[in-house]
N, C-alpha and C positions, 0 to 999 in steps of 0.2 A: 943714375938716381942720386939725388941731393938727401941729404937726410942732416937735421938738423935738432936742438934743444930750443924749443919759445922761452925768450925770456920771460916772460910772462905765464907759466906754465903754472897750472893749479897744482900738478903731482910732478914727483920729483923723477919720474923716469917715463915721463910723456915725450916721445917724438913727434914729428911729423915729415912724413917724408914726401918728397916730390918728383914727377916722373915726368915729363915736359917732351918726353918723346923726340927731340932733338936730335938730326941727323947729323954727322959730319962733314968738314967741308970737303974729304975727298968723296965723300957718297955724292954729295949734292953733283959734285963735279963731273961724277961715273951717270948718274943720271941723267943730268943734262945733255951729256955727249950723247947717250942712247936715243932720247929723245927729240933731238935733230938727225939722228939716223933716223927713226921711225918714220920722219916724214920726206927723208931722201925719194926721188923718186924713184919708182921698182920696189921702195922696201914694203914692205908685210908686218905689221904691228897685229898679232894674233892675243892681244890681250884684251880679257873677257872684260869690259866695262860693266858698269851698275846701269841698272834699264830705268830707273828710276830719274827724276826729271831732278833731283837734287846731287844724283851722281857724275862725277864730273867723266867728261869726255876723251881730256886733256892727261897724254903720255904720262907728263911729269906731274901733273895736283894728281894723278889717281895713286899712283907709284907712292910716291911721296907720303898722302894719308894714310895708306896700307901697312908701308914700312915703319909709319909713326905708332900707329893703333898698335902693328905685332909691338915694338919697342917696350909703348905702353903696360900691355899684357905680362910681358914675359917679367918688366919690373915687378907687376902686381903680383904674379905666383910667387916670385923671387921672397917677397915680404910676408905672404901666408904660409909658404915653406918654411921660412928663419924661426914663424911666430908658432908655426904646429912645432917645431925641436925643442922652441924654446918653454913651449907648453908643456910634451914629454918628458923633456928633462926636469922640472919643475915637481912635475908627480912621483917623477921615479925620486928623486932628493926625499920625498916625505917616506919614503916604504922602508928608507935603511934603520 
């Protein structure tokens, strides 16, 4: 996750941060190799596809969007997590 200051920022402790779900190049790598396995012949590709006519069929786009979506997510808790502490902390400073 990218996390930056706008130059152009109306308040002075606005972020914005970015999550672009980007896999690495040994993942993409480890993937790939799976995915010309799965279509070996003999192999057995037991993963459950989306039934849906916009879900893709294909080893590596399915894997891939999956992996990216979890990536996505786990950044987004990551930032509600940072912002509920830094909320708590915030009210606990007023009580002393």
């Amino acid at each position: 996750m990218q996390g930056r200051i706008p130059t152009s920022a109306p308040h002075k402790n606005q972020h914005t941060l970015e999550s672009t779900g980007a896999l690495g190049p040994v993942l993409m790598a480890t993937l790939r190799i799976l995915a010309r396995q799965s279509r070996l012949q003999g192999a057995t590709d037991n993963t459950r596809y989306g039934e849906g006519r916009a879900s893709s069929k294909a080893f590596l786009t399915h894997h891939v969007a999956n992996i990216s979506t979890a990536i996505q997510v786990a950044d987004a808790n990551s930032v509600l997590v940072a912002a509920s502490h830094r909320s708590l902390r915030q009210s606990l400073q007023g009580l002393d």
